[in-house]
C-alpha positions as CSV (number, residue, x, y, z in Angstrom):
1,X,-138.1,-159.6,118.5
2,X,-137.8,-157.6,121.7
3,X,-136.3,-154.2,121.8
4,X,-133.3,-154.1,124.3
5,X,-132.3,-150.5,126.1
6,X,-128.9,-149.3,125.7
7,X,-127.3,-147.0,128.6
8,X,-124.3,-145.4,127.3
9,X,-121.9,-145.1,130.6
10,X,-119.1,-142.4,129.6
11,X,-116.3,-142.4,131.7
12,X,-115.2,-140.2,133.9
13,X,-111.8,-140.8,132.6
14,X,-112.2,-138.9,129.1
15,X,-113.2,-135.8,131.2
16,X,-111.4,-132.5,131.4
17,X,-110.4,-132.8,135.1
18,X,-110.2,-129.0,135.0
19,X,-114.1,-128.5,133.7
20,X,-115.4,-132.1,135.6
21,X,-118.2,-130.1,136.7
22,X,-119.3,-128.6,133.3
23,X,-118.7,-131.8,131.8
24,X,-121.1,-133.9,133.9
25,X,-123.9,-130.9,133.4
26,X,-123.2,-131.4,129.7
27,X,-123.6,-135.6,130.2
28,X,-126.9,-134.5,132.0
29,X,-128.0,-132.4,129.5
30,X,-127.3,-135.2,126.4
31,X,-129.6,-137.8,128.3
32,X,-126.8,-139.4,130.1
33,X,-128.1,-141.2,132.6
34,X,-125.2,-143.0,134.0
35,X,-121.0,-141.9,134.6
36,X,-118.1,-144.7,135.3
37,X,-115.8,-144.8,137.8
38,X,-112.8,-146.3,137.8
39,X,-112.1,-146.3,141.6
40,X,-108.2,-147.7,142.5
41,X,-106.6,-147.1,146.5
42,X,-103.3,-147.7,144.9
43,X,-103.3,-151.3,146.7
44,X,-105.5,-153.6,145.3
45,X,-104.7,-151.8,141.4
46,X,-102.3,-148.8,140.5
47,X,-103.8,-145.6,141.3
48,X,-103.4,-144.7,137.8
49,X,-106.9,-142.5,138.2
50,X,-109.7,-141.7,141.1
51,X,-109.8,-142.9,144.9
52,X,-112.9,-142.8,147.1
53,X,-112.7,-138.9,147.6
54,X,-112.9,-138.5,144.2
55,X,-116.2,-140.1,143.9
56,X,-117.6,-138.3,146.6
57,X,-116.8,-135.2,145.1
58,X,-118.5,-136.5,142.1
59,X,-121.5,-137.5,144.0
60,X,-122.1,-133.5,145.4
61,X,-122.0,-132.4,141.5
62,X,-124.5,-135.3,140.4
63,X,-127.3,-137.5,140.9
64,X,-126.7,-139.8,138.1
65,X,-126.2,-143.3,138.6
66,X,-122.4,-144.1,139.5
67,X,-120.9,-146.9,137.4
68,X,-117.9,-148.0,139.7
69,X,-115.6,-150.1,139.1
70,X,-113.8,-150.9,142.4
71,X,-110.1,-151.9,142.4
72,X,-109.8,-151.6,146.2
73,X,-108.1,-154.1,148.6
74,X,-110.5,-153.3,151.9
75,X,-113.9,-151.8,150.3
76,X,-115.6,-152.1,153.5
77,X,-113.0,-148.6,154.2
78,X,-114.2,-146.8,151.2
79,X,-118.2,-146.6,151.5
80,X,-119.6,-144.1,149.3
81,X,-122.3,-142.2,150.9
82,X,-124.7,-139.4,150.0
C-alpha cells in the first residue's frame, strides 16, 4: 500500500481578522504549509468574505501556498501578483 500526503489547508475564514498576521505566523510555525481563500467580487458570489485586495495583503504577510477559491465574474481583473 502506498502512503498518500495529507496537506491540511486552514482557512482564512476561521482567523481572527484582528490578529491575521499573528495567526498566519502561528500556521507557519505548526507546519502549515498551505492557507484558503475564499475570494468573492460581490458579482459572480456574495461577498460574504475577502476580495482580491485581501489576498494581496495576505500575500505581503506570507509565502505559503494560496488555496483560492475564486468566485469572481471577470478573473482576468483580479490577477494576484507578487
Amino acid at each position: 500500500m502506498s502512503k498518500r500526503i495529507v496537506e491540511i489547508s486552514p482557512s482564512v475564514l476561521g482567523a481572527d481578522l484582528m490578529r491575521l498576521g499573528e495567526e498566519i505566523k502561528m500556521a507557519e510555525s505548526l507546519g502549515i504549509h498551505w492557507l484558503h481563500l475564499d475570494n468573492m467580487d460581490g458579482h459572480f458570489a456574495p461577498n460574504i468574505s475577502f476580495g482580491p485586495d485581501f489576498v494581496r495583503a495576505i500575500r505581503k504577510q506570507t509565502n505559503l501556498f494560496l488555496d483560492t477559491t475564486c468566485c469572481l465574474l471577470r478573473t482576468v481583473s483580479h490577477p494576484v501578483q507578487r
